[in-house]
SEGURO-615031 format. One record per residue: x, y, z of N, C-alpha, C, O in turn; residue in one letter; residue number from 1. Coordinates in steps of 0.02 Angstrom, whole numbers, m for minus. Each point is the difference from the previous one (the first is absolute). Layout:
# SEGURO-615031
(r (X, Y, Z), (X, Y, Z), (X, Y, Z), (X, Y, Z), A, NUM)
...
This chain:
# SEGURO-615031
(r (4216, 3955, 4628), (33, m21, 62), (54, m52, m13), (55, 18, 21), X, 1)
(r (m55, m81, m52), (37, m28, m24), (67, 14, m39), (55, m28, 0), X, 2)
(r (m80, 82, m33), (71, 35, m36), (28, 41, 46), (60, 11, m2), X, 3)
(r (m93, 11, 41), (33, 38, 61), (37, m52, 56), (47, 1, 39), X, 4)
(r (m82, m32, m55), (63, m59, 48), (67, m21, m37), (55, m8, 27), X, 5)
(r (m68, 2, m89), (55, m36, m16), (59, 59, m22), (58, m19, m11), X, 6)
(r (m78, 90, 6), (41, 36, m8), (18, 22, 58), (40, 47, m3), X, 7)
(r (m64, m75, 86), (49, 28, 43), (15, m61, 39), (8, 1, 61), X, 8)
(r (m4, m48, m91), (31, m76, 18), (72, 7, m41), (52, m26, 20), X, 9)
(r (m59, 60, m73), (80, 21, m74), (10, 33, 28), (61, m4, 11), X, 10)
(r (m95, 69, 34), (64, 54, 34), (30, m43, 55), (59, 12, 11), X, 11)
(r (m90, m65, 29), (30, m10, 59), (46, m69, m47), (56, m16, 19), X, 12)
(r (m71, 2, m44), (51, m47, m19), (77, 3, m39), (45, m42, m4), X, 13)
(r (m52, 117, m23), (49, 28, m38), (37, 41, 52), (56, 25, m6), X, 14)
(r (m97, m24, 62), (53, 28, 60), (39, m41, 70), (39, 15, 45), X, 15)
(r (m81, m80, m70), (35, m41, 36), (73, m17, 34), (39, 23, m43), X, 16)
(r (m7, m44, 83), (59, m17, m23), (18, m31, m29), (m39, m47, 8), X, 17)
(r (83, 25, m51), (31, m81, m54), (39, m52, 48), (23, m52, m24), X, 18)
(r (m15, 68, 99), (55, m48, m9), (m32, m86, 18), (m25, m15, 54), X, 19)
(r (29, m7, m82), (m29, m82, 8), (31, m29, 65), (58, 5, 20), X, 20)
(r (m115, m38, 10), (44, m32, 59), (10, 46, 63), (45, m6, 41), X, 21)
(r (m99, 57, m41), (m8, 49, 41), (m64, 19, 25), (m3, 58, 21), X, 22)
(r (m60, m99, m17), (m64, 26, 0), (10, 50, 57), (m40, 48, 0), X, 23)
(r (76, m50, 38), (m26, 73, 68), (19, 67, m30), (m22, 50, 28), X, 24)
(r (68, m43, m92), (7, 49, m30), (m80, 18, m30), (m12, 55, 25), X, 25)
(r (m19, m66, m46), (m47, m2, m34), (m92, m18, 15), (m52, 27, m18), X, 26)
(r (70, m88, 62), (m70, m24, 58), (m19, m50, m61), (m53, m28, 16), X, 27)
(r (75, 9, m77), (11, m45, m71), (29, m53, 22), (51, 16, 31), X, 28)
(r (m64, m93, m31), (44, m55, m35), (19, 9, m60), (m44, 24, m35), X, 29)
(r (113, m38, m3), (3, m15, m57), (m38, m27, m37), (5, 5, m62), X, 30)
(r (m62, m48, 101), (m44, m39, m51), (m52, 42, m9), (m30, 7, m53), X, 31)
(r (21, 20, 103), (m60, 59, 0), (16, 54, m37), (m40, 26, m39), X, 32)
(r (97, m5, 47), (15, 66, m75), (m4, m25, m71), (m26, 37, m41), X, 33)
(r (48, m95, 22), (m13, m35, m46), (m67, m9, m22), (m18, 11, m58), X, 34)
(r (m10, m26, 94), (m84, m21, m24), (m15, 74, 7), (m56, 7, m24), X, 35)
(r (78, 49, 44), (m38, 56, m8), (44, 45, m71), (m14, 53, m27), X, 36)
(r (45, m80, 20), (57, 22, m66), (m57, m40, m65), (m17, 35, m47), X, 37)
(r (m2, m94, 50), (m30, m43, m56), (m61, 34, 3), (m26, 10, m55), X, 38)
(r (m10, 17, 118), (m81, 20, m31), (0, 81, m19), (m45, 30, m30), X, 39)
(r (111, m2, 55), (5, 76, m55), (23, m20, m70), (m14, 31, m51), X, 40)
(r (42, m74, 55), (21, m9, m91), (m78, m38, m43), (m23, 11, m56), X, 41)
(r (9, m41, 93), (m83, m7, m42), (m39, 49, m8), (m36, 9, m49), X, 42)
(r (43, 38, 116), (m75, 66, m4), (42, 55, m38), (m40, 35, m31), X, 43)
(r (97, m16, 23), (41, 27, m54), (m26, m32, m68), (m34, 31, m40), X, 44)
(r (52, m90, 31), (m23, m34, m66), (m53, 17, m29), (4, 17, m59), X, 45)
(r (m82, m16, 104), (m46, 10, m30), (m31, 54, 7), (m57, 7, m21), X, 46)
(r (105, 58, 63), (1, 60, m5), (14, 35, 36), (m15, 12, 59), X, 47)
(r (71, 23, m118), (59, 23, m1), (m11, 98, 36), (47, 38, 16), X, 48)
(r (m83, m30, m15), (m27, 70, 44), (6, m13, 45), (7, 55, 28), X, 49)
(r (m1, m119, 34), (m9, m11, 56), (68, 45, 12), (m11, 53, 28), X, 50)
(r (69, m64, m43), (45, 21, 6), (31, 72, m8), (57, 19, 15), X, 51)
(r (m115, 19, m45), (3, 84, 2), (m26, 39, 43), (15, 56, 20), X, 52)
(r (m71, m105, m4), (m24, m2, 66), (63, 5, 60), (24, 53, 20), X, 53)
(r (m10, m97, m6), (41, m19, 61), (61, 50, m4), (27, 15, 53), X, 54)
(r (3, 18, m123), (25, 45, m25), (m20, 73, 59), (33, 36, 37), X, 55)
(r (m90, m40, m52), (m37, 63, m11), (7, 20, 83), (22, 53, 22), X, 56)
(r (m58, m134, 30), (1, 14, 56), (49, m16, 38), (m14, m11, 59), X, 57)
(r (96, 3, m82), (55, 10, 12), (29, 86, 24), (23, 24, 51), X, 58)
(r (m43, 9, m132), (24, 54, 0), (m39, 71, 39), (26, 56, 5), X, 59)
(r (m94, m76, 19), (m43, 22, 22), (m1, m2, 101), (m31, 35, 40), X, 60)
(r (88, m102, m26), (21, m3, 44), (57, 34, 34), (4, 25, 56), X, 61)
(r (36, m31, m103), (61, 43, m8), (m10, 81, 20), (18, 28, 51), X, 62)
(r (m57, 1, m112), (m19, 63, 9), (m46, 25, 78), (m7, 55, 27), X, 63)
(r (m10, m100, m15), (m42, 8, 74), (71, m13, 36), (27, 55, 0), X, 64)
(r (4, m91, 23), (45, 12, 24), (64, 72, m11), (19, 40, 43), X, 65)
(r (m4, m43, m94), (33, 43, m10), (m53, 63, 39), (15, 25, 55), X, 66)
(r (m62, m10, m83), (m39, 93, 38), (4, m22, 58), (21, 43, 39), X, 67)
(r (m32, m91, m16), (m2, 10, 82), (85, 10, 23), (13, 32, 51), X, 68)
(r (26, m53, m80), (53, 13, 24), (41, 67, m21), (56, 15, 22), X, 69)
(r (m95, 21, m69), (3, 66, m13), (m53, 44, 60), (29, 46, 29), X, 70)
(r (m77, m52, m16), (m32, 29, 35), (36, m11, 81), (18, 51, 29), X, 71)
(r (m11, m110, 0), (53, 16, 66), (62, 28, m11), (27, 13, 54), X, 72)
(r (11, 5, m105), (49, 31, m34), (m2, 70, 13), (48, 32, 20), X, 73)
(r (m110, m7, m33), (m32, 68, m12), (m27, 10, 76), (24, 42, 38), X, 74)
(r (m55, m67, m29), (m7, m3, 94), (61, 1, 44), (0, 29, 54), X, 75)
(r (46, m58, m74), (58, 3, 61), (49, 49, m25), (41, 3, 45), X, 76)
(r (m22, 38, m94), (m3, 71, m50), (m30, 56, 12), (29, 54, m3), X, 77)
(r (m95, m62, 21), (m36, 57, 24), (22, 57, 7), (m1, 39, m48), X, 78)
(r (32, m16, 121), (43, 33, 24), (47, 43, m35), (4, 61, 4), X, 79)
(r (45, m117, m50), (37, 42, m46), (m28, 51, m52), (12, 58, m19), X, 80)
(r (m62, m116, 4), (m15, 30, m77), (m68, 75, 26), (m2, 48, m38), X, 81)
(r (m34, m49, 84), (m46, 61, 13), (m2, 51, 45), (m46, 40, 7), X, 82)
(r (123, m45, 42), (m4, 28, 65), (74, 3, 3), (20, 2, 58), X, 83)
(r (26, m2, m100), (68, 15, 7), (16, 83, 27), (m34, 42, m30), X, 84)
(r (60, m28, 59), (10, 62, 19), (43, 50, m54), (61, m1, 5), X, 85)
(r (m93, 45, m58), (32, 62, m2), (m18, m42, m84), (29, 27, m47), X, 86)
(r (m66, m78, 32), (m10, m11, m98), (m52, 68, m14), (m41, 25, 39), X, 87)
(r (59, m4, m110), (m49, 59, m14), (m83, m35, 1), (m14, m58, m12), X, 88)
(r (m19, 95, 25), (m58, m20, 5), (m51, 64, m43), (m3, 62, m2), X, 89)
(r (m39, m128, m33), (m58, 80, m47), (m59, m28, 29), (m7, m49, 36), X, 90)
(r (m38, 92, m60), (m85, m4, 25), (m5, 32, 63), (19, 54, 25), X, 91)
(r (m69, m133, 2), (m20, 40, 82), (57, m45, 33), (20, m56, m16), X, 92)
(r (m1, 95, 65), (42, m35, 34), (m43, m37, 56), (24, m55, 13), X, 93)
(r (m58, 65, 8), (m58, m57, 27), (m38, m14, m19), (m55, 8, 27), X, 94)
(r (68, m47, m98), (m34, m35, m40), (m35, m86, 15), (47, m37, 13), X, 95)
(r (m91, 14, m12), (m32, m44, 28), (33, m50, m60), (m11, m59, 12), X, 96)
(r (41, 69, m60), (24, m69, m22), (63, 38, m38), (m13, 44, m41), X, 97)
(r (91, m66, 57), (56, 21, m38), (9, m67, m46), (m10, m60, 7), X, 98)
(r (40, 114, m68), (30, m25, m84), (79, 19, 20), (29, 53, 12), X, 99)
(r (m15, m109, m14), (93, m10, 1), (4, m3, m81), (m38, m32, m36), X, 100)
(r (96, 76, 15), (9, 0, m68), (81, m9, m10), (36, 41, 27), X, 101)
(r (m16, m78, m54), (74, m21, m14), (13, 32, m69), (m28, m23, m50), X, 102)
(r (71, 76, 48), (5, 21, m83), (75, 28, 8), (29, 25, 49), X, 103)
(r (m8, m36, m110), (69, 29, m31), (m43, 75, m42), (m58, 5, m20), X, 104)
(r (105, 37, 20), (m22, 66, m28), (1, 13, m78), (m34, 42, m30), X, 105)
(r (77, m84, 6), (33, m6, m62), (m44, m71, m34), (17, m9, m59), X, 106)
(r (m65, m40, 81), (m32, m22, m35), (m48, 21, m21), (m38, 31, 37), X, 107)
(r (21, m42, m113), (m68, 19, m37), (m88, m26, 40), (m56, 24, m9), X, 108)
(r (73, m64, 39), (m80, m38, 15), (3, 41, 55), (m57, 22, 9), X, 109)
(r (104, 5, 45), (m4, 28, 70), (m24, 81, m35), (m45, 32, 27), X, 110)
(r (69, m15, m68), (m6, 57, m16), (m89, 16, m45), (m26, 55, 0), X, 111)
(r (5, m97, m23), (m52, m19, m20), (m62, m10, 46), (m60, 1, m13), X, 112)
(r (103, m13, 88), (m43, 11, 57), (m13, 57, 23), (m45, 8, 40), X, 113)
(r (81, 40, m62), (m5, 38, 45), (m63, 63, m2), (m14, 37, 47), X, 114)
(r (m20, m35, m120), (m61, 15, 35), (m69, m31, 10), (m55, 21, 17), X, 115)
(r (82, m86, m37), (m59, m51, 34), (20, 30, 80), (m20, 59, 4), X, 116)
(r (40, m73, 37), (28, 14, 63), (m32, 78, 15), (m40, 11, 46), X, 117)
(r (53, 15, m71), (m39, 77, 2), (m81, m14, 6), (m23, 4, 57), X, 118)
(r (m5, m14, m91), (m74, m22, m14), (m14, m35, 48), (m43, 27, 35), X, 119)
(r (68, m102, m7), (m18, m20, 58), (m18, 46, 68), (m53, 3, 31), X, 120)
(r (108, 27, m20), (8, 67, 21), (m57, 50, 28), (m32, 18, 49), X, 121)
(r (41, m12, m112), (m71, 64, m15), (m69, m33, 15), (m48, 29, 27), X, 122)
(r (48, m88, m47), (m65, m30, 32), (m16, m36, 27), (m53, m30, m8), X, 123)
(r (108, 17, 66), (m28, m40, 56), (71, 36, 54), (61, m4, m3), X, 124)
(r (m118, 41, 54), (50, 22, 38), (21, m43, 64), (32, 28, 45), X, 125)
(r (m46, m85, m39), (19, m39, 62), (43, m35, m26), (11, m35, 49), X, 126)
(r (26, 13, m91), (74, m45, m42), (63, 65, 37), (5, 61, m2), X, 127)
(r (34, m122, 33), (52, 44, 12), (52, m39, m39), (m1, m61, 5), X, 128)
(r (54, 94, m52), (46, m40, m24), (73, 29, 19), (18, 57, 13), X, 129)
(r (29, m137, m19), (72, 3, 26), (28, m15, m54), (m20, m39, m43), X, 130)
(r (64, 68, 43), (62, m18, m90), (75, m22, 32), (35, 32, 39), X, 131)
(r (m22, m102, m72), (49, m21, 34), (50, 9, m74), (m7, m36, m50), X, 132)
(r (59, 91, 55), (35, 11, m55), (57, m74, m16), (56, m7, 26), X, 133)
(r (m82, m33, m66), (68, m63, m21), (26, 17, m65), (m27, m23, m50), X, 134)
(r (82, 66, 44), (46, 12, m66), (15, m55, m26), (60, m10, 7), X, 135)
(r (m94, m42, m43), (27, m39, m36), (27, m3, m75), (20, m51, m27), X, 136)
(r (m23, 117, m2), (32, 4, m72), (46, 8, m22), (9, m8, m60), X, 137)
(r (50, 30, 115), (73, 50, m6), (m19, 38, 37), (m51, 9, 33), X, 138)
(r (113, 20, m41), (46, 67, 10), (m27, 42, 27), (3, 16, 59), X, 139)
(r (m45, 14, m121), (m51, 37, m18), (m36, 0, 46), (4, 49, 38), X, 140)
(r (m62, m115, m18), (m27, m4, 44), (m9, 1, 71), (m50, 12, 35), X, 141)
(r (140, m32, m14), (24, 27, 79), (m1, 70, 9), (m19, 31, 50), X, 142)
(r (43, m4, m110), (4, 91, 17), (m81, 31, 6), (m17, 43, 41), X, 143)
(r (m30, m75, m94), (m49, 21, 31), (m33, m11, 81), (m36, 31, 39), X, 144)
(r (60, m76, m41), (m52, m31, 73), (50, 40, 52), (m31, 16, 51), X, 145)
(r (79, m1, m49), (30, 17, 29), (m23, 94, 35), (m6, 27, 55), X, 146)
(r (0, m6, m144), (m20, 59, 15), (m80, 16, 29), (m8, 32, 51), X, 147)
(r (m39, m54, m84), (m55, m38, 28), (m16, 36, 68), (m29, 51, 18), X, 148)
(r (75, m119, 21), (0, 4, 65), (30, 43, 41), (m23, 13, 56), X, 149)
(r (65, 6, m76), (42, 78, 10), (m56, 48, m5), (m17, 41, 44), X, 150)
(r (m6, m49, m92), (m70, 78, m6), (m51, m3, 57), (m33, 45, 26), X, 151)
(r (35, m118, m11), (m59, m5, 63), (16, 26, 77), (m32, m7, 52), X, 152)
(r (98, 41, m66), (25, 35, 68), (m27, 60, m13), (m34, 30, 42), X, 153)
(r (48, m5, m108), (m44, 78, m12), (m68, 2, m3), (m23, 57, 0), X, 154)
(r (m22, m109, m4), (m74, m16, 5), (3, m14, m90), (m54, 2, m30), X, 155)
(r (105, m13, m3), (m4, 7, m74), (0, m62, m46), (19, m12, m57), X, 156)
(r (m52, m25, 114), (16, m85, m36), (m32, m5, m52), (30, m10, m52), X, 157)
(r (m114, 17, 52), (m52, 7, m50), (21, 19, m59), (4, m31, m52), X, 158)
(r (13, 104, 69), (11, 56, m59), (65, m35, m46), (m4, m3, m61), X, 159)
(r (55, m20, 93), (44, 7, m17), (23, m81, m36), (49, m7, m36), X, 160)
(r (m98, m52, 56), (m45, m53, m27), (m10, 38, m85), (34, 14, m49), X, 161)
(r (m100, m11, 71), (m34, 20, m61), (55, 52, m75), (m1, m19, m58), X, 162)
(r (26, 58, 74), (33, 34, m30), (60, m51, m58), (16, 11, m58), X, 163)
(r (3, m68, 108), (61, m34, m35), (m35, m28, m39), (12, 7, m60), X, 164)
(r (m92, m68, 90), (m35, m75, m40), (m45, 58, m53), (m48, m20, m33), X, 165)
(r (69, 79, 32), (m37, 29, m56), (54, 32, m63), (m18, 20, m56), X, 166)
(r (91, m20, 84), (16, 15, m46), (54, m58, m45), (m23, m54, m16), X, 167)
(r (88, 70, 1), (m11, m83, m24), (45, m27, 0), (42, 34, 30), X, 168)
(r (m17, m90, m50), (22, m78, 33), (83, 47, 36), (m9, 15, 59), X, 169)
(r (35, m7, m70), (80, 12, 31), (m1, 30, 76), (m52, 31, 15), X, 170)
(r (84, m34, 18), (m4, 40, 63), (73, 1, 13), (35, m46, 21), X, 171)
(r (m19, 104, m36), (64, 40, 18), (13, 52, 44), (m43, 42, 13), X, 172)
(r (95, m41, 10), (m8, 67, 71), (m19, 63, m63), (m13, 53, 28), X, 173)
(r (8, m50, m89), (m4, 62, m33), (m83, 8, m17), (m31, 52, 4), X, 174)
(r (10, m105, m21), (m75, 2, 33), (m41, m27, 42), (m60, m9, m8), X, 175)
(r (102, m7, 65), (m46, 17, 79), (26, 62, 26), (m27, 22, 50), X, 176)
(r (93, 22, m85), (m13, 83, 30), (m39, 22, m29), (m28, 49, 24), X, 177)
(r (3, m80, m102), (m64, 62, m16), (m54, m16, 26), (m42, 45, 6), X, 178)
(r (25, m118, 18), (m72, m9, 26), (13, 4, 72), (m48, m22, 32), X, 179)
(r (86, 37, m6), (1, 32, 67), (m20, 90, 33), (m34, 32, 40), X, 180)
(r (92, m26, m98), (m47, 78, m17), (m69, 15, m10), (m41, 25, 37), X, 181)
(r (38, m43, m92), (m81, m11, m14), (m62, 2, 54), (m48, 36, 10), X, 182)
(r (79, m99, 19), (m43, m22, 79), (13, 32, 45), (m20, m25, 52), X, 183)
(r (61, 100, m42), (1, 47, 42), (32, m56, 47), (m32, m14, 51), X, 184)
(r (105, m28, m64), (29, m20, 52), (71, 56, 6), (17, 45, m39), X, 185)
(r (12, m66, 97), (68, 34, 18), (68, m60, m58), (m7, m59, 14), X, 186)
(r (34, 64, m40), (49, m52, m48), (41, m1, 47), (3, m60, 13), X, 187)
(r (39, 93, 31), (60, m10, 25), (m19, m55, 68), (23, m57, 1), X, 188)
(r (m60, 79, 47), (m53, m24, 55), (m13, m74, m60), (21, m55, 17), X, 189)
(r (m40, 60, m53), (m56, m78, m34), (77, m48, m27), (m9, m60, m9), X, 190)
(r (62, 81, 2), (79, m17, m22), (18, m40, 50), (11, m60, m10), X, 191)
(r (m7, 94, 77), (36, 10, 74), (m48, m86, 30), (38, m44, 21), X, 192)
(r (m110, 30, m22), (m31, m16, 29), (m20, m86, m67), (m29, m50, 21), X, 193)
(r (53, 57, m92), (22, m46, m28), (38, m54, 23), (m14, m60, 4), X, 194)
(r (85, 103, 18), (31, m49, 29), (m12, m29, 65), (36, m48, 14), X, 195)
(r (m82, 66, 30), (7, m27, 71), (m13, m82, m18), (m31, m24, m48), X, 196)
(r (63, m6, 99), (23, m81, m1), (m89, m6, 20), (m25, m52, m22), X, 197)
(r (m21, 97, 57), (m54, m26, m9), (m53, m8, m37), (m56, m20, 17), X, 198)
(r (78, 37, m70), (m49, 13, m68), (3, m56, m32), (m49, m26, m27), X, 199)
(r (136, m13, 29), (37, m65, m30), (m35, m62, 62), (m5, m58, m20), X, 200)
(r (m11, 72, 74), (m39, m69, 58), (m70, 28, m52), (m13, m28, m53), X, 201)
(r (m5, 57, 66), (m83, m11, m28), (m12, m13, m64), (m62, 2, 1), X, 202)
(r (71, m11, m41), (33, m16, m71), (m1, m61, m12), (m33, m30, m42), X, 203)
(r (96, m5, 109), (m2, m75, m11), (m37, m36, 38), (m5, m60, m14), X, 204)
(r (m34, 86, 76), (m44, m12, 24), (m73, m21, m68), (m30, m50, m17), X, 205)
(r (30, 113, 1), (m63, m18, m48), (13, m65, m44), (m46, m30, m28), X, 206)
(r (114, 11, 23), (22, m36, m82), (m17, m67, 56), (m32, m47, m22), X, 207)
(r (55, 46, 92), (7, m64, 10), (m64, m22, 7), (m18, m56, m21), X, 208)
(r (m16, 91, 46), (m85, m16, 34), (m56, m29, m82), (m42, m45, m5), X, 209)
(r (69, 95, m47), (m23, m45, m61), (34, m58, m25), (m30, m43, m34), X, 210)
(r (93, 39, 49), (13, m80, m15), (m52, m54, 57), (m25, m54, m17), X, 211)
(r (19, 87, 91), (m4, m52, 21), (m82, m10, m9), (m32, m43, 29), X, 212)
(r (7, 88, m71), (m68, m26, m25), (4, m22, m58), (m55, m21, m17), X, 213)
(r (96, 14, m26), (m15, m43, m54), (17, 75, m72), (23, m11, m56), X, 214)
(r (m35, 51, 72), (12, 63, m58), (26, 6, m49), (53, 30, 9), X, 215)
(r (m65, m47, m81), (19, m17, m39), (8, 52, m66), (32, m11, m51), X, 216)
(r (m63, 60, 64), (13, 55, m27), (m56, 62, 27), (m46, m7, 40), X, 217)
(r (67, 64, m74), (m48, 63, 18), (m57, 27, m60), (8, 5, m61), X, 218)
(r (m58, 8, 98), (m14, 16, 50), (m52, m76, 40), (m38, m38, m30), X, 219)
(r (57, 36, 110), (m43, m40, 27), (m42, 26, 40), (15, 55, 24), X, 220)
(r (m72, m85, m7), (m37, 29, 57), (m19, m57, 56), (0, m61, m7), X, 221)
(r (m13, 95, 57), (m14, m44, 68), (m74, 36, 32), (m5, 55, 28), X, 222)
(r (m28, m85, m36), (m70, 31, 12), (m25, m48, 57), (10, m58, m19), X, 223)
(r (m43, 59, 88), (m4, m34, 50), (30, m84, m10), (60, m11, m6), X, 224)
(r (m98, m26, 6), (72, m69, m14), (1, m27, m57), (m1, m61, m10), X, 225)
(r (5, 135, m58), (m3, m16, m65), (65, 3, m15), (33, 30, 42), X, 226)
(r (3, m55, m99), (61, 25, m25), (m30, 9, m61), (m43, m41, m14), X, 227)
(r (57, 95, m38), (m31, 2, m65), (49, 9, m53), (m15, 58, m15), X, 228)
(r (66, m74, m25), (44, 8, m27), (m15, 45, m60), (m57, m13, m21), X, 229)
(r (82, 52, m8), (m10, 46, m58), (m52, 46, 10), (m36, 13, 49), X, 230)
(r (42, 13, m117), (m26, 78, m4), (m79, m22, 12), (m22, m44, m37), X, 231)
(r (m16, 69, 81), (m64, 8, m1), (m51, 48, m24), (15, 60, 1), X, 232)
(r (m83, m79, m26), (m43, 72, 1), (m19, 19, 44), (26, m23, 51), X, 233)
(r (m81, 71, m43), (m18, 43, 42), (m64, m54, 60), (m5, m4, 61), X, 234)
(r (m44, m36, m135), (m33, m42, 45), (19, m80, 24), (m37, m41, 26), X, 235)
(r (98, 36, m43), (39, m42, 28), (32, 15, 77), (m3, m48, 39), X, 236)
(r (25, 91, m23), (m5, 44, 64), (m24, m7, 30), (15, m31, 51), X, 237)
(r (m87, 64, m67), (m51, 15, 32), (m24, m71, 33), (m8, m4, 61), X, 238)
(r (m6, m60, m109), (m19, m66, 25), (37, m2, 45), (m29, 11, 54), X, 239)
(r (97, m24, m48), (30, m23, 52), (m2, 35, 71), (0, m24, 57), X, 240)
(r (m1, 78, m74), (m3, 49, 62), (m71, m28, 27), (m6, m27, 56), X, 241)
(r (m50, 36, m104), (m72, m8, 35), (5, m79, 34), (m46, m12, 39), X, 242)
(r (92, m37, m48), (12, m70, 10), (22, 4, 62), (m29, m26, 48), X, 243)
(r (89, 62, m44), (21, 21, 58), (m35, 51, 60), (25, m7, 56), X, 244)
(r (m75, 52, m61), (m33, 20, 33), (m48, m66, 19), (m47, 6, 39), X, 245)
């Protein structure tokens, strides 16, 4: 108990204000910060852990602050991120707990998801999941997301998903006509519907809604008021989802 005092007498004292000659800044006399400045430099003196301590329940404060201010983040988000009108959606669509998934098509860890994501799938049919396409790699990566979402007018989002994060890194109109074909899409129709200016709003819609959570690369997930950054396993998932149920 004692060391626990004196390591959160060092957090409150190291957060004090400095300016002398101000106790209402602080609720401190100068004489009183002083004499509380001389008995941390003695209980430092005769041990020096007190202070990894106070370390410890600094950064431990922080992080509690910070999730809570990620979790009302994710609460006042909601909306966007699980109920946007017209994002592709897999599983059950009245799924008792949705997986928001943020992925570029052209990264290795998103692509590495993708049959973890299958398997979830397959064995648990109440997960409904939303894929918020953010092209963050290039070029490359706008033309996919682009086409992507273009296929989801032919019902060919999935197919036509899977076909590209399986084959490999480049995405050129010369192979999204072959994996369009492939996926039994129309090319001229999937061309025509590339360009609509609304393929380019939902696009940056998705890019802005992950900045304004913090998104730092792909793949992320948003699992009830989880954010989970990187590639996950299968029972990594699963925890969160069962957390969230």
């Amino acid at each position: 108990m004692i060391r626990l005092a004196f390591a959160l007498l060092l957090a409150l004292a190291v957060t004090l204000p400095a300016r002398a000659g101000d106790p209402a800044a602080s609720g401190f006399t100068p004489a009183q910060r002083a004499q509380i400045v001389a008995i941390l430099r003695q209980a430092l003196t005769s041990d020096p852990s007190i202070l990894r301590d106070a370390v410890t329940a600094l950064q431990a404060d922080e992080a509690a602050r910070h999730d809570a201010s990620a979790r009302d983040q994710l609460a006042r988000l909601g909306p966007a991120l699980t109920a946007q009108a017209g994002d592709p959606v897999e599983g059950n669509p009245q799924g008792d707990v949705t997986v928001v998934e943020f992925y570029d098509l052209r990264c290795p860890y998103c692509r590495r998801m993708l049959p973890v994501m299958a398997e979830l799938l397959k064995r648990d049919a109440r997960v409904r999941v939303v894929l918020k396409d953010i092209p963050i790699l290039g070029p490359d990566s706008v033309l996919g997301a682009r086409a992507v979402l273009a296929a989801q007018r032919q019902g060919g989002y999935a197919k036509l998903q899977s076909a590209i994060m399986q084959g490999g890194k480049q995405i050129t109109p010369d192979t999204l006509h072959a994996a369009a074909t492939a996926s039994g899409l129309d090319w001229d129709t999937l061309q025509h519907d590339m360009a609509d200016p609304a393929i380019t709003a939902r696009i940056e819609a998705n890019l802005d809604l992950a900045h304004q959570l913090g998104v730092e690369g792909t793949p992320a997930f948003v699992i009830g008021r989880q954010m989970l950054p990187g590639a996950l396993d299968l029972a990594e998932l699963q925890g969160a989802i069962a957390a969230a149920r």
